[in-house]
C-alpha positions as a Markdown table, in Angstrom:
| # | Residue | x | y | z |
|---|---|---|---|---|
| 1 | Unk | -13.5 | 11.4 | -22.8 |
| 2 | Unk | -10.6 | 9.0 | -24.1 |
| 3 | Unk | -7.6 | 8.2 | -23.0 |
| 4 | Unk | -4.8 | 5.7 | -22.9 |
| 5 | Unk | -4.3 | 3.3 | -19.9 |
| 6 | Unk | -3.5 | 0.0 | -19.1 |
| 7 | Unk | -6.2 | -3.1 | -19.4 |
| 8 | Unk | -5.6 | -6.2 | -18.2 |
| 9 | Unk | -7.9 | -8.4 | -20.2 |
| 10 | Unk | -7.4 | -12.3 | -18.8 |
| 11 | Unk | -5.1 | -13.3 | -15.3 |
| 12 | Unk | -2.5 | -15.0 | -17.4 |
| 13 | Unk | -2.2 | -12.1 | -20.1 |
| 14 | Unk | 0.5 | -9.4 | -20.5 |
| 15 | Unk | -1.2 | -5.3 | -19.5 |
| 16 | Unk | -2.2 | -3.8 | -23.1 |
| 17 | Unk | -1.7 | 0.1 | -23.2 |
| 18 | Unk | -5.5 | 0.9 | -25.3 |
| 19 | Unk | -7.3 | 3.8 | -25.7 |
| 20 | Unk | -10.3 | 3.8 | -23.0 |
| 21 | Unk | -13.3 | 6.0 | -22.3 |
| 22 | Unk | -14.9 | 7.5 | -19.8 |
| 23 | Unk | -18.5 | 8.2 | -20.7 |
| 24 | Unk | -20.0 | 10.2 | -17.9 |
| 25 | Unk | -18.4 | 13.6 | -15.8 |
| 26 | Unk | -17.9 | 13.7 | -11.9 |
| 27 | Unk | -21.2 | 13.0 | -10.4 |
| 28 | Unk | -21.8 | 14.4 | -6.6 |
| 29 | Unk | -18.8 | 13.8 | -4.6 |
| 30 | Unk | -16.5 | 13.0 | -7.0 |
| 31 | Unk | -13.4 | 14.4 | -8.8 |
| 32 | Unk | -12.1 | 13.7 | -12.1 |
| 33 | Unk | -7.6 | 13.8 | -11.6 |
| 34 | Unk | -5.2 | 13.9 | -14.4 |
| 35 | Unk | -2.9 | 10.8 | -13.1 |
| 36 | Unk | 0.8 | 12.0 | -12.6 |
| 37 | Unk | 2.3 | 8.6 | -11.6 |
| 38 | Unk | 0.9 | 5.8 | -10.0 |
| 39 | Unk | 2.4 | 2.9 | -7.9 |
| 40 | Unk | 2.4 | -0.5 | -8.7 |
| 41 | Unk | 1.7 | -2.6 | -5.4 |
| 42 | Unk | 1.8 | -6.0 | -5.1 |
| 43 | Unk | -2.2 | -6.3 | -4.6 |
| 44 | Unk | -2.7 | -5.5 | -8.2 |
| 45 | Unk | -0.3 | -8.0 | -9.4 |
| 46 | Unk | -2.3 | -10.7 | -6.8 |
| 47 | Unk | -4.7 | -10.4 | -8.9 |
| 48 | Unk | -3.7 | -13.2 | -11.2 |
| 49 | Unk | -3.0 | -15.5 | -8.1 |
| 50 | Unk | -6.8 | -15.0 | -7.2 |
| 51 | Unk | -8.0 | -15.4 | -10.7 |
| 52 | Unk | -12.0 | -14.9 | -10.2 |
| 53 | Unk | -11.9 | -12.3 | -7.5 |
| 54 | Unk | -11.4 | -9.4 | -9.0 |
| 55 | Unk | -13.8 | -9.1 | -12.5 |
| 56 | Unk | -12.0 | -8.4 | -15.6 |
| 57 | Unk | -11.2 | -6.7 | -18.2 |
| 58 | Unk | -10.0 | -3.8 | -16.3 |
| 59 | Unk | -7.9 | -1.2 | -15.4 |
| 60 | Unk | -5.9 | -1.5 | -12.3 |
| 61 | Unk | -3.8 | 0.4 | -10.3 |
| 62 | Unk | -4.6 | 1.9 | -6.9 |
| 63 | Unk | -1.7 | 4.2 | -6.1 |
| 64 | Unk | -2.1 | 6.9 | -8.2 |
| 65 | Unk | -1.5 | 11.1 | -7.7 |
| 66 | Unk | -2.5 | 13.5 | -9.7 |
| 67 | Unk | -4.4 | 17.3 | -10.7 |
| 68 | Unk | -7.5 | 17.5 | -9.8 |
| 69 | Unk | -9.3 | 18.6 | -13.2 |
| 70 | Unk | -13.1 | 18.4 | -13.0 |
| 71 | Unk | -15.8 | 18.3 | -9.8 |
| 72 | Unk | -18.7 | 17.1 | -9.1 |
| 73 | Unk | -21.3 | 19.1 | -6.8 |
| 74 | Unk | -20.2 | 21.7 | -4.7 |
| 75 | Unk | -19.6 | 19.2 | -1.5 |
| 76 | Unk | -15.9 | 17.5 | -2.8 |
| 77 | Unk | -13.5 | 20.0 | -0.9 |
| 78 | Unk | -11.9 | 19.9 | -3.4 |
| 79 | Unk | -11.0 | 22.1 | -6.5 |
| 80 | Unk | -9.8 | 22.2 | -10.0 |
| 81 | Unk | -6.1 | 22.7 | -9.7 |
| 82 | Unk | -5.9 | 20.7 | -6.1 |
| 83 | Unk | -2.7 | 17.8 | -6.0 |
| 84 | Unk | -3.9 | 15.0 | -4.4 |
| 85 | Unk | -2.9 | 11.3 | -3.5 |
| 86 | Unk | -5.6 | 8.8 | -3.9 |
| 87 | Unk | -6.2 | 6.0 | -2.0 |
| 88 | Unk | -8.3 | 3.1 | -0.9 |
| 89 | Unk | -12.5 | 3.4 | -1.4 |
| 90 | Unk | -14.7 | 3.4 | 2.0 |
| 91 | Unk | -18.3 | 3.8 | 2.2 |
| 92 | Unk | -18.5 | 6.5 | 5.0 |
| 93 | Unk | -21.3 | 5.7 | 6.6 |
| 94 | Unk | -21.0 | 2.2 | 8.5 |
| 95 | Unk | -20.0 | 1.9 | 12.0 |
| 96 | Unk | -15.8 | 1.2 | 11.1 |
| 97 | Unk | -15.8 | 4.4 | 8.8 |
| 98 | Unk | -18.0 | 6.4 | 11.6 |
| 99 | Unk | -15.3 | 5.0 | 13.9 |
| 100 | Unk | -12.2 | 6.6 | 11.9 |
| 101 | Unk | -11.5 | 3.0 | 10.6 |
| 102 | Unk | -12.4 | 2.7 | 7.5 |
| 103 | Unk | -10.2 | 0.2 | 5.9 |
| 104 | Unk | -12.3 | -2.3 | 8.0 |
| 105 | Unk | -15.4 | -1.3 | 5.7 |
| 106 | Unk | -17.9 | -2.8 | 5.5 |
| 107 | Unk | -18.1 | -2.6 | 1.9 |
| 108 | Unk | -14.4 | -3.0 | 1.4 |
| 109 | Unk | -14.1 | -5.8 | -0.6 |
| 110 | Unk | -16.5 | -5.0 | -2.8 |
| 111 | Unk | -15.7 | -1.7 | -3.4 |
| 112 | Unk | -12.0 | -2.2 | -4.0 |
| 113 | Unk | -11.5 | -5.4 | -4.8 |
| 114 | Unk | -14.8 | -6.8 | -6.3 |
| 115 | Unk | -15.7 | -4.4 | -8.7 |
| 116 | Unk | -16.5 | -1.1 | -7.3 |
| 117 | Unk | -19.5 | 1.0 | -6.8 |
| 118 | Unk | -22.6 | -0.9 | -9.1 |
| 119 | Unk | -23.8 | 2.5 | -10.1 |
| 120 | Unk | -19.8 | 3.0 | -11.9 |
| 121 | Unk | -20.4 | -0.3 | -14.0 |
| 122 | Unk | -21.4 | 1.3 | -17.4 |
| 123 | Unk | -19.3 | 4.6 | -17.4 |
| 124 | Unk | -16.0 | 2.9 | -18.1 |
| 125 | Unk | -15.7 | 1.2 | -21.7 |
| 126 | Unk | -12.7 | 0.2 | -24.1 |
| 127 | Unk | -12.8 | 1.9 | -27.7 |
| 128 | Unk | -14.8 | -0.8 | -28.9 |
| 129 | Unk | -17.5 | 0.0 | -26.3 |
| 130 | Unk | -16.5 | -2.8 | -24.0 |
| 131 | Unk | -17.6 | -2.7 | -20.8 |
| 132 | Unk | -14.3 | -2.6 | -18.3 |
| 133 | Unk | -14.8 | -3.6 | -14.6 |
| 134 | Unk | -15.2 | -0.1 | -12.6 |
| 135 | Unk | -13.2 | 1.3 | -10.1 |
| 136 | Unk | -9.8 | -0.7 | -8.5 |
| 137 | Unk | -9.8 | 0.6 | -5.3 |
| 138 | Unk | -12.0 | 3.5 | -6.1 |
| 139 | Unk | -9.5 | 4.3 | -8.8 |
| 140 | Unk | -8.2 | 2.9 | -11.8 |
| 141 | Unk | -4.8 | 5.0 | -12.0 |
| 142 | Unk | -3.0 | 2.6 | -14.9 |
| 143 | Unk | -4.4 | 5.6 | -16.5 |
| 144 | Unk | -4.0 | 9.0 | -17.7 |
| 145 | Unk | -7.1 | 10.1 | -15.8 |
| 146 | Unk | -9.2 | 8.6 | -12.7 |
| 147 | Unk | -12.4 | 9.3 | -11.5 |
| 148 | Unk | -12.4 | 8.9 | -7.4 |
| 149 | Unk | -14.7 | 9.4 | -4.9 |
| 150 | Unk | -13.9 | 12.7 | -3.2 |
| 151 | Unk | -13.6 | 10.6 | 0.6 |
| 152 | Unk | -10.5 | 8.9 | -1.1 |
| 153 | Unk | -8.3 | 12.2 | -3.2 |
| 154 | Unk | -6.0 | 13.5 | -0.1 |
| 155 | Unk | -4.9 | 17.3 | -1.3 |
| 156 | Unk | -1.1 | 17.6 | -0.6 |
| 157 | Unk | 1.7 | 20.5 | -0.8 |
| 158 | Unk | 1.9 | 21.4 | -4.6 |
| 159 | Unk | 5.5 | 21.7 | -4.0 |
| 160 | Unk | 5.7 | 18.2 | -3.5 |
| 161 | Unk | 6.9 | 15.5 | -6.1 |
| 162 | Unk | 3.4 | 14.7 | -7.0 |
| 163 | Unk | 4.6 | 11.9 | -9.5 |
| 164 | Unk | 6.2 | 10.0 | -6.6 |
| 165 | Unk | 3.6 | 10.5 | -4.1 |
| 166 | Unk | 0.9 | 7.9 | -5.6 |
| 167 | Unk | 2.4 | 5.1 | -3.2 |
| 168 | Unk | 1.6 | 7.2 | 0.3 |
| 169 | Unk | -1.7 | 5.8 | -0.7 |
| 170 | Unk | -1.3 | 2.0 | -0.1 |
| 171 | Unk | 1.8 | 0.8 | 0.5 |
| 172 | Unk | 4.0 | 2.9 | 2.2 |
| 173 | Unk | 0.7 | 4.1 | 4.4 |
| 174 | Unk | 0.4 | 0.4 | 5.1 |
| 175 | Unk | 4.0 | -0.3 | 6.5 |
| 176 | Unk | 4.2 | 3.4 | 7.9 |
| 177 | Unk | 1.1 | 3.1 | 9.6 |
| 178 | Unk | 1.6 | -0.1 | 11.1 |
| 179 | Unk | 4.4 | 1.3 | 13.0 |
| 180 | Unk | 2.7 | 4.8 | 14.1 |
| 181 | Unk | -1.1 | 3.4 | 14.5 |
| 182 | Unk | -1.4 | 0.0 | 15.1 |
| 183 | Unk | 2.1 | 0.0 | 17.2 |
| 184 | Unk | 2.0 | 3.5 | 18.1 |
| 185 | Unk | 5.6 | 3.0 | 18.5 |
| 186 | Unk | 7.5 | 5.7 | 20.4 |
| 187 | Unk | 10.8 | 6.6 | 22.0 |
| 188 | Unk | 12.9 | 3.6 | 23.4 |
| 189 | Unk | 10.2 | 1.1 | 21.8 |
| 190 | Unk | 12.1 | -1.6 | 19.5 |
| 191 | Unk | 10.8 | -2.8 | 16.5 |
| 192 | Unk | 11.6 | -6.3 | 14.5 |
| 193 | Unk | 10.1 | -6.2 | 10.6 |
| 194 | Unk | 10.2 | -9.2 | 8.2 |
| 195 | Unk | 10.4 | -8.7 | 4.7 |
| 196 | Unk | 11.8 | -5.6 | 3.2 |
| 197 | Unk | 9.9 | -5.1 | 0.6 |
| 198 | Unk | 8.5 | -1.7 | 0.0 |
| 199 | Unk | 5.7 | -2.0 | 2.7 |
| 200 | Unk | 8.7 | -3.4 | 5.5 |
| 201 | Unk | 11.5 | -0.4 | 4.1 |
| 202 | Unk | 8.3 | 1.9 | 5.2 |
| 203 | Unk | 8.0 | 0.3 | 8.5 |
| 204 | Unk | 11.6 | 0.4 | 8.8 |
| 205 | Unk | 12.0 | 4.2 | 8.3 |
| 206 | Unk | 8.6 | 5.0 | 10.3 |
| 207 | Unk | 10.3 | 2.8 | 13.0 |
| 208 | Unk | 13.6 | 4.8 | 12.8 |
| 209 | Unk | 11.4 | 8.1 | 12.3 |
| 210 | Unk | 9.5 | 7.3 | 16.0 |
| 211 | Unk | 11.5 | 5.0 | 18.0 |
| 212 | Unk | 14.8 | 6.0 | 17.5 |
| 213 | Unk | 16.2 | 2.8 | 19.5 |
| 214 | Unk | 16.5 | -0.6 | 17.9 |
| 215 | Unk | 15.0 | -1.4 | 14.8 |
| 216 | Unk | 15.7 | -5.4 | 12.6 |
| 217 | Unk | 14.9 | -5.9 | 9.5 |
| 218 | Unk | 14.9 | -9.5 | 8.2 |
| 219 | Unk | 14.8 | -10.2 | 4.2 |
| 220 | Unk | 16.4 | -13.0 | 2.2 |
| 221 | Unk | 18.1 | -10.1 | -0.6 |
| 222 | Unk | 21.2 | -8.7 | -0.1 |
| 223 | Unk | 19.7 | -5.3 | -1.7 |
| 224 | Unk | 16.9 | -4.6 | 0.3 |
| 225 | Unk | 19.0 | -5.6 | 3.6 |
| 226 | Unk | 21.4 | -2.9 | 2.5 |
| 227 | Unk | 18.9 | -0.6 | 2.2 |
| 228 | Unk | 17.2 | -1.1 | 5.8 |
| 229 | Unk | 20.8 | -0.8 | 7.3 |
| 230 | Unk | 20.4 | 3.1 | 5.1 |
| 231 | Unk | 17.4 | 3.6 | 6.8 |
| 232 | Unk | 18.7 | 3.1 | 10.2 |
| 233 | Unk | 18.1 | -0.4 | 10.7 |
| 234 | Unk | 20.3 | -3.6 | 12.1 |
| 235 | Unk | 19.8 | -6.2 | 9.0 |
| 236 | Unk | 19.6 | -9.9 | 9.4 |
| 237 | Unk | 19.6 | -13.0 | 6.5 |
| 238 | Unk | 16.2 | -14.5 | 6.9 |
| 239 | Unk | 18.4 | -18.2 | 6.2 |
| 240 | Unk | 19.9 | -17.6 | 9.8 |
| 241 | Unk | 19.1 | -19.9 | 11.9 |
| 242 | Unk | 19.1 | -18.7 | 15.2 |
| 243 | Unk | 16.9 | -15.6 | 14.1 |
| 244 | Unk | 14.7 | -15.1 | 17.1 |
| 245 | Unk | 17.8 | -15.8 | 20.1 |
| 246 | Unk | 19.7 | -13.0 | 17.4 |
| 247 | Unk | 16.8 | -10.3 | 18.0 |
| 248 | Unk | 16.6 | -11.5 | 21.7 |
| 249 | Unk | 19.5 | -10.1 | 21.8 |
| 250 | Unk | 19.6 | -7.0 | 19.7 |
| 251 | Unk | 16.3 | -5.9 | 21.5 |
| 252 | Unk | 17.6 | -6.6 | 24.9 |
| 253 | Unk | 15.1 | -9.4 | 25.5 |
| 254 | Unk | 12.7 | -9.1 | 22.6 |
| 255 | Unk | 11.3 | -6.7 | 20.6 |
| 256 | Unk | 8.4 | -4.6 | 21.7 |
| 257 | Unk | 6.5 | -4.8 | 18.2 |
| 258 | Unk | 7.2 | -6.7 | 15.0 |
| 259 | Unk | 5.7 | -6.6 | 11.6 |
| 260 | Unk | 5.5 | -9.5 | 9.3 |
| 261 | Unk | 4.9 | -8.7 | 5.4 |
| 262 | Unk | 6.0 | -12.2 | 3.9 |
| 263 | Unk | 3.0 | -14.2 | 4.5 |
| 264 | Unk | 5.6 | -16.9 | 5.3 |
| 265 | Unk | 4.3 | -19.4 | 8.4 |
| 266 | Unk | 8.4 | -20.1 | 9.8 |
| 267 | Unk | 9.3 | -16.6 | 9.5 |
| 268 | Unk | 6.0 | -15.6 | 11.5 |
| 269 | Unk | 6.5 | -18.2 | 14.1 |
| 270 | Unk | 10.1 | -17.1 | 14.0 |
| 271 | Unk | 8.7 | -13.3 | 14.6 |
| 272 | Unk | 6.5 | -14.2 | 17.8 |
| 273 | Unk | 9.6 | -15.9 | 19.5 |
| 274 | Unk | 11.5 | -13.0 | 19.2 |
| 275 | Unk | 9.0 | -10.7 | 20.6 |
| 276 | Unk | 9.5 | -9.7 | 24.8 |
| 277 | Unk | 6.5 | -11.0 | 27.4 |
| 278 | Unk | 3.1 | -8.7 | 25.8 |
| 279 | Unk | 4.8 | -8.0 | 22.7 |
| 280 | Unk | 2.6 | -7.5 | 19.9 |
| 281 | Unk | 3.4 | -9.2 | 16.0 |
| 282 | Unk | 1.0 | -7.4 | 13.4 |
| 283 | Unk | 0.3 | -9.5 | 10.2 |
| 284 | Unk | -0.5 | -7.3 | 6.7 |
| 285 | Unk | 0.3 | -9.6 | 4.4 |
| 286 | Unk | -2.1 | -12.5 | 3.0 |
| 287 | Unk | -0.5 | -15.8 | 4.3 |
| 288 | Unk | 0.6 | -18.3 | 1.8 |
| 289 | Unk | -0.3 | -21.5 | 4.1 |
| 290 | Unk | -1.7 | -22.8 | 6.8 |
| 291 | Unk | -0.3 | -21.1 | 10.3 |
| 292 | Unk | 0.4 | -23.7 | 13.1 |
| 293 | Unk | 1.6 | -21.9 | 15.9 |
| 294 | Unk | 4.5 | -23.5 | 17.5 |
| 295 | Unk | 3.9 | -24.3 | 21.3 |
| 296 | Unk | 5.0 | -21.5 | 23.6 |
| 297 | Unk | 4.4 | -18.8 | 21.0 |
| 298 | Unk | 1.6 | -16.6 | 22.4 |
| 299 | Unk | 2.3 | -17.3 | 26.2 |
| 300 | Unk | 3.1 | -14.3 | 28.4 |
| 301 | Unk | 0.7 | -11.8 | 26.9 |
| 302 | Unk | 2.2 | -12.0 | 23.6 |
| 303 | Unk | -0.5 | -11.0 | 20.7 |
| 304 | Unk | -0.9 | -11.4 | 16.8 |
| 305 | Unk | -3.4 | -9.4 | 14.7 |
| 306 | Unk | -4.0 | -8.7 | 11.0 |
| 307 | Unk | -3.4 | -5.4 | 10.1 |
| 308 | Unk | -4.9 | -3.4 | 7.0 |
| 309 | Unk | -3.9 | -0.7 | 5.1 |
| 310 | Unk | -1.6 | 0.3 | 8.6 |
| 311 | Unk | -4.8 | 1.2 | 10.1 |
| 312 | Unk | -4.8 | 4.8 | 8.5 |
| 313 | Unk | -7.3 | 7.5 | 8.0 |
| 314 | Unk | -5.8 | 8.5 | 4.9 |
| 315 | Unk | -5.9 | 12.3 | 5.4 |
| 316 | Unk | -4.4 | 12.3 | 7.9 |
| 317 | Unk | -1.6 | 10.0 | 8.0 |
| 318 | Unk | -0.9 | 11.2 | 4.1 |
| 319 | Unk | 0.3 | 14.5 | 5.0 |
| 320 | Unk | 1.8 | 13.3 | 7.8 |
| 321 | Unk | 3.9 | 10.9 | 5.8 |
| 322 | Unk | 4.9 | 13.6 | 3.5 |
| 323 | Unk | 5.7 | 15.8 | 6.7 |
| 324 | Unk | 8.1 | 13.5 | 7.5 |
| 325 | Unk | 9.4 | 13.6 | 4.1 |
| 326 | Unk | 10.0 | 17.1 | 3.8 |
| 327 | Unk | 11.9 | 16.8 | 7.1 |
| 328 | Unk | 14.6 | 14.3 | 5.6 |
| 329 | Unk | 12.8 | 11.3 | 8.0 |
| 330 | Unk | 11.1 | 9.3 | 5.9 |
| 331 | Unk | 13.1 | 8.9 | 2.7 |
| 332 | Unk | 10.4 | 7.2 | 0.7 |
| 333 | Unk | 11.7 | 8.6 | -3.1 |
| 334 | Unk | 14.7 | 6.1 | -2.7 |
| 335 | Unk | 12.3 | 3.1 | -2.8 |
| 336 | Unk | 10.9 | 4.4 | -6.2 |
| 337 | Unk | 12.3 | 3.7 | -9.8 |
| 338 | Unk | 9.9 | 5.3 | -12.6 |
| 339 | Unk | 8.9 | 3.8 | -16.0 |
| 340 | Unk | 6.8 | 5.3 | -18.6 |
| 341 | Unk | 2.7 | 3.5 | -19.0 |
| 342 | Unk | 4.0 | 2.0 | -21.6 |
| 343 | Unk | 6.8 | -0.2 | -19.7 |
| 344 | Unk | 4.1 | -1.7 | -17.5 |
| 345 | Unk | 5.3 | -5.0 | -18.1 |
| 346 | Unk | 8.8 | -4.7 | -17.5 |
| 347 | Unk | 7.8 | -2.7 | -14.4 |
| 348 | Unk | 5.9 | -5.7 | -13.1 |
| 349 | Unk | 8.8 | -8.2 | -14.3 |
| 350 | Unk | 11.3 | -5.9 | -12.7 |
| 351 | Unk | 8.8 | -6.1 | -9.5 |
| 352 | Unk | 7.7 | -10.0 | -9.4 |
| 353 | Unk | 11.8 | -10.6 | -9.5 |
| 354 | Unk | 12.8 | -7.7 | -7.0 |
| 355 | Unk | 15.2 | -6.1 | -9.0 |
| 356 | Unk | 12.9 | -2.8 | -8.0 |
| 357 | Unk | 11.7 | -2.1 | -4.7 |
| 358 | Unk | 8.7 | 0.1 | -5.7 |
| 359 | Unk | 8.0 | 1.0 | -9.7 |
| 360 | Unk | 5.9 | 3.9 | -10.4 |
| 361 | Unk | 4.1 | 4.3 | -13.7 |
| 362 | Unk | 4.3 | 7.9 | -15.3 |
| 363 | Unk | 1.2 | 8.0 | -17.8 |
């Protein structure tokens, strides 16, 4: 089967739009989906920061929805026909999938990030007959079609806008879920994120969405603090500097919960200060240096853990995100600004500069 998609071929070179092939149908438990817009996140962009990580050439992209086309075995639960948002690869079977965890994997990196499932490795070739690294994320979706394990294709409402739905998948299940899993934030709770990007505007609007008290959002554009004070939030410059005595204040003597997604050590340190005695500061984003706690930051009970992918089960939290969608609560099409495959580059110009909160390739 060809196809176009996008291939990046070295970390320092521009996407090329190429005809691909796929050389093999669905084996057992997977589907074969005819992409109808995918997300670009900043994890596939990463991957020129981490040059080595992730093998190439390949196809990235890991936010993708799409028709289900084509099954394989009779075990997928899924059929020809089925819309479906894919999302992040998990091997089922060790003791963090068992224990409805499973973006703490035991396979994780290696099936997302290092180069997918071994048995994948010669079913995906350019037209010359190139080999192409696997499956990103148990995906590929820079692409007109994907083949996904069944565990990660999440069937959704057809009436839905499938072609803006590919981002449930990642990022907006990553700042969303942060708020509702790992916080389980609820009436009366406050809720302090930094960096409104398009993981923080999710965490903002699930925030708003479940709390329905105080929610800050600290970012260093203009834009994007516009934005969170649309979604319901109070917005602060990240240059001010009295950040955490400001959200002291706003949160009547801390916030209950804060999320950093700026991998920035002041604004982290800044975060724990302005959290009340047991307040809990989740992390999701990679840190970009060293983090030396400043003295006094974790006492009284405060905590700080990592959080991945919001600590979702994706079939669940998926159609609860698009619940909340439907219901005019968690506006997540405003974030979104489409461009045709073939504008991949501009997309991710338009994304590395922030001129775009969230792009979304339609193939």
């Amino acid at each position: 089967m060809r196809f176009d998609a996008a291939v990046l071929r070295s970390y320092e070179d521009p996407f090329a739009v190429e005809e691909v092939m796929l050389n093999a149908g669905p084996g057992d438990g997977e589907v074969l989906v005819r992409i109808a817009g995918c997300g670009m996140c900043r994890t596939d962009l990463a991957v020129r920061r981490s040059a080595g990580r992730s093998p190439l050439p390949a196809v990235l992209g890991h936010e993708g929805a799409g028709v289900v086309v084509e099954t394989g075995g009779a075990d997928t639960g899924l059929s020809p026909g089925d819309h479906v948002v894919l999302s992040f690869d998990s091997c089922g079977r060790c003791r963090s999938c068992l224990g409805a965890a499973p973006a703490y994997c035991d396979d994780f990196a290696a099936l997302n990030l290092f180069g997918g499932r071994a048995e994948n490795a010669a079913r995906f070739t350019d037209a010359a007959g190139g080999t192409l690294a696997p499956r990103w994320f148990g995906q590929s979706s820079f692409a007109a079609y994907a083949m996904v394990p069944a565990r990660n294709a999440v069937r959704v409402d057809p009436a839905l806008p499938l072609e803006l739905l590919g981002p449930l998948g990642c990022g907006f299940l990553t700042g969303a879920g942060a708020v509702l899993n790992s916080f389980g934030a609820g009436p009366g709770e406050t809720v302090a994120v930094f960096g409104a990007g398009a993981v923080g505007l999710a965490a903002v609007m699930a925030a708003t969405a479940a709390a329905g008290a105080v929610v800050v959002a600290v970012d260093r554009h203009p834009e994007r603090l516009a934005l969170a004070e649309k979604f319901g939030a109070v917005a602060l410059h990240a240059a001010s500097g009295d950040l955490p005595d400001r959200i002291r204040r706003l949160t009547d003597g801390g916030a209950r919960y804060a999320l950093d997604t700026t991998g920035s050590a002041p604004l982290i340190n800044d975060a724990l200060r302005s959290l009340r005695p047991r307040g809990h500061l989740g992390l999701v984003a990679r840190l970009h240096t060293e983090l030396p706690l400043e003295p006094g930051t974790l006492d009284r009970g405060r905590r700080l853990s990592h959080i991945c992918e919001g600590d979702a089960v994706p079939a669940l939290m998926i159609p609860r995100l698009t619940g909340l969608w439907q219901a005019g609560r968690f506006p997540f099409d405003q974030l979104v600004r489409t461009y045709p495959l073939s504008d991949i580059n501009e997309a991710e110009a338009d994304c590395e500069a922030g001129r775009v909160v969230k792009p979304v390739l339609i193939p």
